[in-house]
C-alpha positions as CSV (number, residue, x, y, z in Angstrom):
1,X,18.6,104.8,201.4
2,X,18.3,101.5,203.1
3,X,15.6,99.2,201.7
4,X,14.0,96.0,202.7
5,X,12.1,94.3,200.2
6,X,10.0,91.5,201.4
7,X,8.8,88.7,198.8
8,X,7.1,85.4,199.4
9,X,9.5,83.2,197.4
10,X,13.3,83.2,196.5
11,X,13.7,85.2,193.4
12,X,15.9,82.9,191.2
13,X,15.8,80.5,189.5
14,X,13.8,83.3,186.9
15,X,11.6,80.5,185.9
16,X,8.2,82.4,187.1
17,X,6.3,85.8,186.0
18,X,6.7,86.4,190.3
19,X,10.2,85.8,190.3
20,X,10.8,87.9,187.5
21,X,9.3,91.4,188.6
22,X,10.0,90.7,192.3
23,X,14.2,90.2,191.0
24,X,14.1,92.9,188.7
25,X,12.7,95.4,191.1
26,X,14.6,94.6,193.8
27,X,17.6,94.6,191.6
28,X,16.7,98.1,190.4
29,X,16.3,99.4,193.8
30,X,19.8,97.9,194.8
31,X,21.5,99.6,192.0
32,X,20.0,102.8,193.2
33,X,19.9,102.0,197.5
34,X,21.3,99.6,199.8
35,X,18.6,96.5,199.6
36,X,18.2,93.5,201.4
37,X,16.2,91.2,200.1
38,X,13.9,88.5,202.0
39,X,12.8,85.7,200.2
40,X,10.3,82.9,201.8
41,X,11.6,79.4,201.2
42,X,9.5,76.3,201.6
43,X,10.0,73.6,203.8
44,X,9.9,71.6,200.6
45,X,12.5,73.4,198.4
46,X,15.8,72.5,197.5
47,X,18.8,74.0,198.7
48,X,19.2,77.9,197.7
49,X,21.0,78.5,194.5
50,X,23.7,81.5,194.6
51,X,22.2,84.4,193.4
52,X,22.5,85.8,189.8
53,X,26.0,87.9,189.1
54,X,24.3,91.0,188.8
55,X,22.4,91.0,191.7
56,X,24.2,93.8,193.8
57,X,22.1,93.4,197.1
58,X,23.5,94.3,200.4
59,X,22.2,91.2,202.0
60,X,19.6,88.2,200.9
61,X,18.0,85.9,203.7
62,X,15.9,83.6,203.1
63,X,12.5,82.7,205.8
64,X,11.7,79.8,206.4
65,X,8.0,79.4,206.3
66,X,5.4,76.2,207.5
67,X,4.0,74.0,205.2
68,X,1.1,75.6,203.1
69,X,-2.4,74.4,203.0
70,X,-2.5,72.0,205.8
71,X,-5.5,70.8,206.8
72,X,-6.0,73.1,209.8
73,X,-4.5,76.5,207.5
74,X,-7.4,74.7,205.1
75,X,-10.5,74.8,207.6
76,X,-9.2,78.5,209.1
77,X,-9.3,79.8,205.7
78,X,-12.3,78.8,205.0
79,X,-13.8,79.8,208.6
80,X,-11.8,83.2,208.1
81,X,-11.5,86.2,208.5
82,X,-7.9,85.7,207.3
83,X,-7.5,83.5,203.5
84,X,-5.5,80.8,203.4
85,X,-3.4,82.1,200.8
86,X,-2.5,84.7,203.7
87,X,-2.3,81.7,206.4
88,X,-0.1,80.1,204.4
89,X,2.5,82.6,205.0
90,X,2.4,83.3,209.0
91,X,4.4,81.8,211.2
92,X,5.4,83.0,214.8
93,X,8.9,81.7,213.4
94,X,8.8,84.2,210.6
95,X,7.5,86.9,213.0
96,X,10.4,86.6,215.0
97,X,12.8,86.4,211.7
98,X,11.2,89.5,210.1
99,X,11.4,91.6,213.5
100,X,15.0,90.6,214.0
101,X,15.7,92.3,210.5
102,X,14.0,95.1,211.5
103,X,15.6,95.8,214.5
104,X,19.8,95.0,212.5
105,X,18.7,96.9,209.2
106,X,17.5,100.2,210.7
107,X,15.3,100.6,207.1
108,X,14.3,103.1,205.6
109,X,11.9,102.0,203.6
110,X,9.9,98.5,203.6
111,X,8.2,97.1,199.9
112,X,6.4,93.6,201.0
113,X,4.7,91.5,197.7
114,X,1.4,91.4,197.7
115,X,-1.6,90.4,200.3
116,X,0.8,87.7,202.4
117,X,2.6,89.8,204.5
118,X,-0.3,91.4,206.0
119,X,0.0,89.8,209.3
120,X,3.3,91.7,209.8
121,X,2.3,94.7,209.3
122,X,1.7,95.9,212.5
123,X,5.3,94.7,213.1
124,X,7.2,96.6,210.5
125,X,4.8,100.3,211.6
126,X,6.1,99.4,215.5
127,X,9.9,99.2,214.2
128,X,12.2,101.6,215.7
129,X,13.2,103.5,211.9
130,X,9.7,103.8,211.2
131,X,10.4,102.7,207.6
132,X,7.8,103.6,205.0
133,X,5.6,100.8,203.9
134,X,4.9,99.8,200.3
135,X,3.0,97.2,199.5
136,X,3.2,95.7,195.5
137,X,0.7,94.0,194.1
138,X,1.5,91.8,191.4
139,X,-2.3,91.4,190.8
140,X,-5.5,91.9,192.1
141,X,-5.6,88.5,194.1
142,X,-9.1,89.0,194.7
143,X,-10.1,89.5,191.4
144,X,-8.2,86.2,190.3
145,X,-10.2,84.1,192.5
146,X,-13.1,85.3,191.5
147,X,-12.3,85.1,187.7
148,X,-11.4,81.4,188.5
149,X,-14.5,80.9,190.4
150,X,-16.6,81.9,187.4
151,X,-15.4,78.5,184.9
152,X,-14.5,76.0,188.4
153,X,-16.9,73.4,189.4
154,X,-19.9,73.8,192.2
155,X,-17.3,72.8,195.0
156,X,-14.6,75.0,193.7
157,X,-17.0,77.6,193.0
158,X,-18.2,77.7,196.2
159,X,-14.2,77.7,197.9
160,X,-12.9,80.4,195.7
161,X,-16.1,82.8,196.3
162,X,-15.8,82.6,200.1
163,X,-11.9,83.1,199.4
164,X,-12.3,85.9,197.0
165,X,-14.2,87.8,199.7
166,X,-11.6,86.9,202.7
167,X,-9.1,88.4,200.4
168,X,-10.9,91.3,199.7
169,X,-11.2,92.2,203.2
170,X,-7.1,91.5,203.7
171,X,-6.9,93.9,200.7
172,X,-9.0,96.5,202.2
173,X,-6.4,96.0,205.4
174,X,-3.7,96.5,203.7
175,X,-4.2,99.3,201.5
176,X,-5.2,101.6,204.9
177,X,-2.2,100.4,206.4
178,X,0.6,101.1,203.7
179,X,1.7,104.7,202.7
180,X,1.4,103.3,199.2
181,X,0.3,100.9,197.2
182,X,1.7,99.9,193.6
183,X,-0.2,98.1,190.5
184,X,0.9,96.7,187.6
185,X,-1.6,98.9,185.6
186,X,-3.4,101.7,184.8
187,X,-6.5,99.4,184.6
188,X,-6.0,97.7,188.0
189,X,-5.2,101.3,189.2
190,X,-8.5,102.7,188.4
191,X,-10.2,99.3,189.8
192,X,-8.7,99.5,193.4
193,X,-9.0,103.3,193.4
194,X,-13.0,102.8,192.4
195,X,-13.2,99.7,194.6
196,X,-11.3,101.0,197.8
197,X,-12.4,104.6,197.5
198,X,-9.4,106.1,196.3
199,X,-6.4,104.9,198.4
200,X,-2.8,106.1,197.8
201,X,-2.3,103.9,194.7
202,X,0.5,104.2,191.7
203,X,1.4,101.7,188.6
204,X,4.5,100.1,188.5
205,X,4.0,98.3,185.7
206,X,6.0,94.5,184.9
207,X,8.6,95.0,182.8
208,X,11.3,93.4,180.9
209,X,15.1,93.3,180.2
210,X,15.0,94.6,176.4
211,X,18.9,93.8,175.9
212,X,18.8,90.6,177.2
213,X,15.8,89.7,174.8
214,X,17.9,91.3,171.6
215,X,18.6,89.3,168.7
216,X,22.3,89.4,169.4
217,X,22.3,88.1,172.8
218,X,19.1,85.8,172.2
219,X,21.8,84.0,169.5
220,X,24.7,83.7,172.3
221,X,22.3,81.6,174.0
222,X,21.3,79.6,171.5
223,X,24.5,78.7,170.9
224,X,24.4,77.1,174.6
225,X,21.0,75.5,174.9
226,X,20.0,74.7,171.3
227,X,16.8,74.4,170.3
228,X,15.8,71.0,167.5
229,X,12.5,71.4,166.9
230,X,11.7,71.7,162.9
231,X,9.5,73.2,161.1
232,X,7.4,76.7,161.7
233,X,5.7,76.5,165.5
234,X,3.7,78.7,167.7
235,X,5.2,79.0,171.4
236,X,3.1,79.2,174.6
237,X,5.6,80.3,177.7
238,X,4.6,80.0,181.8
239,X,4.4,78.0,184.4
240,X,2.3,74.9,183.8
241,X,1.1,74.1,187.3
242,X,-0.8,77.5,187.5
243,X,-4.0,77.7,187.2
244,X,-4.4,80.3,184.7
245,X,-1.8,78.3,182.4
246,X,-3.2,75.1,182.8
247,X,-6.9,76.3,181.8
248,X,-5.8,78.5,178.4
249,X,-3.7,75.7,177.4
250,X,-6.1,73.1,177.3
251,X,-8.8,75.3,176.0
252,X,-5.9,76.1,173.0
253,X,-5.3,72.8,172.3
254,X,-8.9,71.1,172.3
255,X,-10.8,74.1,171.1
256,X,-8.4,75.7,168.7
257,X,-5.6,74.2,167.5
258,X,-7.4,71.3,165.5
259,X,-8.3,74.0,162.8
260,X,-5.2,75.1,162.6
261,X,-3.2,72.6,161.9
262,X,-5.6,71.9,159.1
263,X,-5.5,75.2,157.6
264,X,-1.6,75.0,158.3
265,X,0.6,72.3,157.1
266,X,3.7,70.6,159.5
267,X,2.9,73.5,162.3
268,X,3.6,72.9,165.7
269,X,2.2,74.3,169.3
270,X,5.8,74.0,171.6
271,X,4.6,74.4,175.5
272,X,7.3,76.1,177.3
273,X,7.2,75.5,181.0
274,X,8.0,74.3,184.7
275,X,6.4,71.3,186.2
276,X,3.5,70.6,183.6
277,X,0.4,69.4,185.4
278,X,-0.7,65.7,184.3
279,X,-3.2,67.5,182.1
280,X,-0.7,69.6,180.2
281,X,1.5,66.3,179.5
282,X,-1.6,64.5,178.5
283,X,-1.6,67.1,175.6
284,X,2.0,65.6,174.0
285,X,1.6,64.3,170.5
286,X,3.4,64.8,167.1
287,X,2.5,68.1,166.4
288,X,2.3,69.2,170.0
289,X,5.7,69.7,172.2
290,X,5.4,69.7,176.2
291,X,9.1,70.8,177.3
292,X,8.8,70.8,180.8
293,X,11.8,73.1,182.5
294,X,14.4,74.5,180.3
295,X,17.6,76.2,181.4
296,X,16.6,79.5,179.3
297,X,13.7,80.1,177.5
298,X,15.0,82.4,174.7
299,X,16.3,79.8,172.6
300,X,12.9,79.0,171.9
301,X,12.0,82.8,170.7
302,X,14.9,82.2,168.0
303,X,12.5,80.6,165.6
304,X,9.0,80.7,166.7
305,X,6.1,82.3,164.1
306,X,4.0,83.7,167.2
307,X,3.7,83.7,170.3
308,X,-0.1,82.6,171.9
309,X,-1.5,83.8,175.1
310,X,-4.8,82.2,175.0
311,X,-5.4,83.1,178.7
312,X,-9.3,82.9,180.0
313,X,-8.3,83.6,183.6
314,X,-6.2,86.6,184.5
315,X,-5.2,90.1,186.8
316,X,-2.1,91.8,186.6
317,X,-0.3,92.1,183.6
318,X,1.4,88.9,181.8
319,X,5.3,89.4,181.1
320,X,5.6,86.7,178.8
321,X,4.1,89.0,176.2
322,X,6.5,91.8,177.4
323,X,9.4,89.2,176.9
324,X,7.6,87.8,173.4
325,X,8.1,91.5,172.4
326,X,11.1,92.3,173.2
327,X,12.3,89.2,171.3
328,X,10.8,90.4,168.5
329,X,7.8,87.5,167.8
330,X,4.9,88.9,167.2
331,X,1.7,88.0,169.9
332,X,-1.5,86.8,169.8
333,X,-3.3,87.2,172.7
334,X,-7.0,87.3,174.1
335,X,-7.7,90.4,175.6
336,X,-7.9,89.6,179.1
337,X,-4.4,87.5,178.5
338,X,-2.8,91.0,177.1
339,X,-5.1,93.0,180.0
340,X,-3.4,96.4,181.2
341,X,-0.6,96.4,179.0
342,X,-0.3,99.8,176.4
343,X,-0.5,97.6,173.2
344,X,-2.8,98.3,169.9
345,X,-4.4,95.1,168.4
346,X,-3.2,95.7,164.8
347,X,-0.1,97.9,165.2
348,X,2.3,95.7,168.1
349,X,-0.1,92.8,168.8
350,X,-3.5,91.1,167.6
351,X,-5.8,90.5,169.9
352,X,-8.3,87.7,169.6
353,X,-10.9,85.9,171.7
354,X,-12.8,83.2,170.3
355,X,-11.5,80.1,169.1
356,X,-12.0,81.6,165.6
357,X,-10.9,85.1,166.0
358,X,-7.4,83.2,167.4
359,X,-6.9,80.8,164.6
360,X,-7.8,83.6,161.9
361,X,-5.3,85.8,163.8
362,X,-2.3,83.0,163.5
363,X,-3.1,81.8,160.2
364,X,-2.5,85.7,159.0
365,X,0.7,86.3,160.8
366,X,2.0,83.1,159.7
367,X,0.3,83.7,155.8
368,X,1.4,87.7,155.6
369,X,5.0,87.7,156.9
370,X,5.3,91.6,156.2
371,X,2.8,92.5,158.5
372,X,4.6,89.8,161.2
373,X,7.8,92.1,161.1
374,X,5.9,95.1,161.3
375,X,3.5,94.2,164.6
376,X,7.1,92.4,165.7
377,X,9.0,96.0,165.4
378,X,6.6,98.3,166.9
379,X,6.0,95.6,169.6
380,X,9.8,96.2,170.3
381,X,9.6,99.6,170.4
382,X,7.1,99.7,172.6
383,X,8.5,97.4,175.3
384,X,12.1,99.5,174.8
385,X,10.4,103.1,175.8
386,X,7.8,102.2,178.2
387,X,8.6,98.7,180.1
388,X,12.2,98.2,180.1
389,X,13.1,97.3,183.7
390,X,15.9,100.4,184.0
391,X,13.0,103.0,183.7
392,X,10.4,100.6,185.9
393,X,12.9,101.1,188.7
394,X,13.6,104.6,188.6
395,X,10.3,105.4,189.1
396,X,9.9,102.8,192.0
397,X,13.0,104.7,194.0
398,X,11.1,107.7,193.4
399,X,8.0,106.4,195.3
400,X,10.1,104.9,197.9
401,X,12.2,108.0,198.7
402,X,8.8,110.3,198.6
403,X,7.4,108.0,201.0
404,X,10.7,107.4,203.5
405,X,10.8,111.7,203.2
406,X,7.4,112.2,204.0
407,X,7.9,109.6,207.0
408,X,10.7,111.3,208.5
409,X,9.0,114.4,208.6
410,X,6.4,113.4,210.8
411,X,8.3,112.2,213.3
């Protein structure tokens, strides 16, 4: 099979939750089919770093897209019908890059991530290999707008409702228009089945590479980027100029972690992360480590008492738990930070909500280390049978060969 797989940013550096499914997949698929991926690079970005040594595409190109949220994009979104988030990635430039890999790569299958290709999709259903059309969701964008529009201020408020509902309606679009649709979980499958009145959807659930997150190979690379930092600490992991970050983080530090570094002598919260907002490296101090970018996380799994996910703003599924797991750290988590993911509070992770709940949960992982290696092992097992990338993939090609099949024989 030849695939195209569409994504609205270049997949390495891995230094993002979207980076990390959209490389993974698409290196699944290439392992399996002849893939060409199509990242969208930013104006702004630095030069293109050569992609990982086990990436086994056919062909990367990377779009070049215009600058995002300009004041015009800004005043359309809000005037709709089409977001901005969507505005942000259509350019007549791109229309004509897209088409012309449409018209060389005779596909047979197309997989675009999430709502922002939407305004091409007309253009990849009028290409001469009628390629099937999947479209990936890596959340419910909707859903996260609206979330964040519940704890924003009035003006926010106000801007994220309007683009909640413009984003709906591009939802809507797309899910008529592609032969499939994938979610990252059962939960968000049942909510765009209910939602859109039961379009084609199936879960492809985030994942993780278990053997790259083993003990063994976690200590290799240690050996390389050493971690100092003494004494027992809890680890946060994600990008700190999102949104989602930014607001569980702060709500972690001011509302939670005062009581537990009284209940817990010399502990410390280390924030592992690209580009911390202003507000995240406001929260430096003694006891509280802002890293900024690293050149590999893992290092910092080595030695950490748990991991936190103290997220109040989510969809999808988050795969620094997945990755927390498969290190073997146990997880603490609210449950809309550990949403749609097939864990048992208790057995492979405890989940906790108020800033009580959360501090009670740490102190006892850190206090009961038997039980830490127990949730830690099951929590291993879990991510090796049910999210390890290998099997994520295999059942992707599947949906992309049912679909390119069922294409062909309706021509």
């Amino acid at each position: 099979m030849r695939l195209l797989y569409l994504a609205t940013h270049e997949p390495w550096p891995l230094n993002t939750g979207a980076r990390l499914r959209d490389y993974h997949l698409a290196r699944e698929l290439a392992r399996r089919a002849a893939v060409t991926y199509a990242g969208v690079r930013n104006e702004a970005d630095r030069e293109s770093l050569a992609p990982p040594a086990d990436a086994a595409f056919e062909r990367v190109v990377m779009l070049t897209k215009e600058p995002s949220y300009s004041p015009g994009k800004i005043l359309r979104g809000m005037l709709g019908p089409v977001p901005v988030t969507v505005l942000n990635f259509w350019s007549e430039n791109m229309r004509r890059q897209i088409e012309s890999l449409l018209r060389e790569g005779s596909f047979d299958s197309v997989q675009i991530e999430g709502v922002h290709f939407a305004p091409y999709i007309d253009l990849i259903r009028d290409a001469a290999s009628r390629p099937a059309l999947i479209a990936d969701w890596h959340n419910i964008e909707s859903e996260v707008m609206r979330r964040y529009a519940e704890k924003a201020s009035i003006p926010r408020k106000i801007v994220a409702r309007r683009t909640a509902a413009l984003i709906e309606r591009t939802e809507r679009q797309l899910l008529h228009a592609a032969d499939i649709c994938t979610v990252v979980s059962q939960r968000e499958c049942d909510e765009v089945r209910n939602k859109f009145a039961g379009r084609s959807v199936a879960v492809i659930p985030n994942g993780v590479d278990a053997a790259a997150h083993s003990e063994a190979e976690i200590r290799a690379v240690a050996l390389r980027f050493p971690v100092s930092i003494e004494g027992p600490y809890l680890l946060f992991v994600g990008s700190m100029d999102y949104h989602a970050n930014i607001d569980g983080v702060e709500w972690f530090v001011t509302s939670v972690w005062p009581a537990l570094v009284k209940r817990v002598s010399g502990l410390k919260l280390v924030i592992v992360g690209r580009d911390p907002a202003p507000q995240i490296q406001a929260l430096q101090s003694p006891d509280v480590v802002v890293t900024g970018t690293v050149e590999d996380v893992r290092p910092y799994y080595l030695r950490a008492s748990a991991v936190i996910v103290p997220l109040r703003v989510a969809s999808g599924t988050r795969l620094k738990i997945l990755e927390a797991m498969a290190a073997g750290v146990p997880v603490v988590s609210t449950r809309m930070g550990a949403e749609g993911i097939e864990a048992t509070s208790g057995q492979d992770i405890l989940l906790a909500d108020t800033e009580r709940e959360i501090a009670e949960s740490v102190q006892t992982l850190l206090q009961n280390r038997p039980l830490a290696e127990s949730i830690a092992a099951a929590a291993r097992d879990l991510v090796r049978t049910k999210y390890d990338w290998s099997l994520v993939g295999e059942h992707l090609l599947a949906i992309h060969s049912e679909m390119a099949a069922h294409r062909r024989s309706t021509r």
